[in-house]
N, C-alpha and C positions, 0 to 999 in steps of 0.2 A: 556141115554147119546145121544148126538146129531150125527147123521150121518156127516160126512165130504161132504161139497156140495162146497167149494172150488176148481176151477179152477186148477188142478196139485195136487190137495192134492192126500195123499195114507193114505191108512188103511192097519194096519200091526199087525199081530197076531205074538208074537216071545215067544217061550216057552223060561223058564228060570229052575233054580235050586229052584226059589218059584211056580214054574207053569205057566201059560199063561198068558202073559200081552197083553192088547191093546192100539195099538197110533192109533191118525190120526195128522198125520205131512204135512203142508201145507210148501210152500215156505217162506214164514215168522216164521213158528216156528211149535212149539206142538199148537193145536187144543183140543185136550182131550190123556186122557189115563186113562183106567178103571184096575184099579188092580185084580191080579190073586184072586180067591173066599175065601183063608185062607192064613192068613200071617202061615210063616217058621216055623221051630224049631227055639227058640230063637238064636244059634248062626249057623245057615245056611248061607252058604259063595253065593252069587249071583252070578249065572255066567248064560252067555249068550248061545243058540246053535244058533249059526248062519246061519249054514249050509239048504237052503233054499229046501221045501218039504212040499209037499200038503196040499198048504196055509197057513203054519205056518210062514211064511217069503212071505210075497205078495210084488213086486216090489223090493225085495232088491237091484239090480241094478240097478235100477234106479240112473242117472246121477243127480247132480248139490247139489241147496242145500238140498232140504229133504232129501236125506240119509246123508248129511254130518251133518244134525239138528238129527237124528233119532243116527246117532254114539254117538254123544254128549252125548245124553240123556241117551242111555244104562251107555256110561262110567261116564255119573253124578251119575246115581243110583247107581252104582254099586261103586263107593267110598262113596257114601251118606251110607247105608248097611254095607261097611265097618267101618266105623268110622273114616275117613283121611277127610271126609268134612259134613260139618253142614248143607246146604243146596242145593240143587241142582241147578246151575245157567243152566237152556240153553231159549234159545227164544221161549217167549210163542204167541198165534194167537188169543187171545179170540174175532174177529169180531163176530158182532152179539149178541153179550154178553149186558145185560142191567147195565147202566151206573152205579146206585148204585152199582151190583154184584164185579162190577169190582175195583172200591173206596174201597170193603169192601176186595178182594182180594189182594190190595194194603195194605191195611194195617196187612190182615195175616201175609205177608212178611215180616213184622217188627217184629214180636214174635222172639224175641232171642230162639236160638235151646234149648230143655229141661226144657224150663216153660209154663205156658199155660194164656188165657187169658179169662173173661168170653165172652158171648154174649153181656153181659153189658156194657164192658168195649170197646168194639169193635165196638159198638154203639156210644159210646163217640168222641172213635176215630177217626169216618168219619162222626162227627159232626151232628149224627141224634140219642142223647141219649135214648130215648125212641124208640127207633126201633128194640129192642131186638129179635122178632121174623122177620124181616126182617133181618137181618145180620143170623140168623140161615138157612134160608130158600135161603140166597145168599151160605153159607155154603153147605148146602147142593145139591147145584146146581151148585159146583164147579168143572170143567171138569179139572183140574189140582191137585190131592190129590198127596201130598209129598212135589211137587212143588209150590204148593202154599198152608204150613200145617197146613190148617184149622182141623185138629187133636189135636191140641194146641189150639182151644176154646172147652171151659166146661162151663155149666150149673153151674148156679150158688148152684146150689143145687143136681150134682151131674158130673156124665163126659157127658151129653148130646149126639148126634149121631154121624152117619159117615156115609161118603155114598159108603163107601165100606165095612161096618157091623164095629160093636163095638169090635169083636177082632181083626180086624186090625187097630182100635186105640186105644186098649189096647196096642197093640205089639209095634206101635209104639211111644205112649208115655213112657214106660218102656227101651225100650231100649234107647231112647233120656235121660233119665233119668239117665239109667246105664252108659251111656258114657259120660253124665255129671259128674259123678262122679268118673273115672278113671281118668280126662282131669289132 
């Protein structure tokens, strides 16, 4: 994952009730965030420690908008986990980012929450059908998992990767699925 070299950006370690998450939150938005190493017990309630200590919370006071984008974003996930929202809105920063990656990230966005879509199809999507393994490879190079849920493309011949391991997109295709079917 890319270090933050943004002007004002912070890098922020915050333990949670799934373990350690990392952001880099620039003044324009999220930059990346790499998820804790194993997703939950399936019904593990998220909650935040705020309370800042030895580097688990770098900069949390920090004035203006990165902490006011970095609130957000805790309380996006933390109802996204809930099941009160489908997908997580806060401001993303992908500068730097190559232009395909980002076309193909746009169209992640569009996966309605709880179905999935292939490599193939995702291909199609941003108008380069035979680019299968370039849409995987922008997947996989995606500094935004949740938030932009390229968890929701699969191989067309099986559930394909993640780039935060396959039981975190086992966990969270099952559970998008489970709250599909309670809705």
């Amino acid at each position: 994952m890319k270090n933050s070299r943004v002007k004002g950006a912070g890098v922020y370690r915050i333990r949670s009730t799934y373990g350690i998450w990392k952001f880099a939150i620039s003044g324009r938005g999220v930059q990346w965030l790499i998820l804790p190493p194993s997703p939950p017990a399936a019904r593990t309630v998220l909650r935040w420690a705020l309370a800042p200590g030895r580097g688990h919370l770098k900069s949390w006071e920090k004035a203006g908008t990165i902490s006011l984008v970095l609130t957000r974003l805790m309380g996006q996930l933390a109802l996204y986990f809930s099941g009160k929202i489908k997908t997580p809105r806060v401001p993303l920063d992908p500068r730097g980012e190559a232009v395909f990656a980002r076309r193909v990230w746009g169209a992640l966005r569009h996966i309605p929450y709880g179905e999935t879509r292939s490599y193939g199809e995702i291909a199609k999507a941003v108008g380069s059908g035979k680019a299968c393994r370039a849409v995987g490879n922008a997947c996989a190079a995606n500094p935004f998992p949740i938030l932009v849920p390229c968890h929701r493309v699969v191989a067309k011949s099986g559930i394909g990767g993640f780039s935060a391991g396959l039981r975190w997109k086992k966990f969270l295709l099952a559970r998008e699925e489970r709250q599909q079917g309670s809705s």
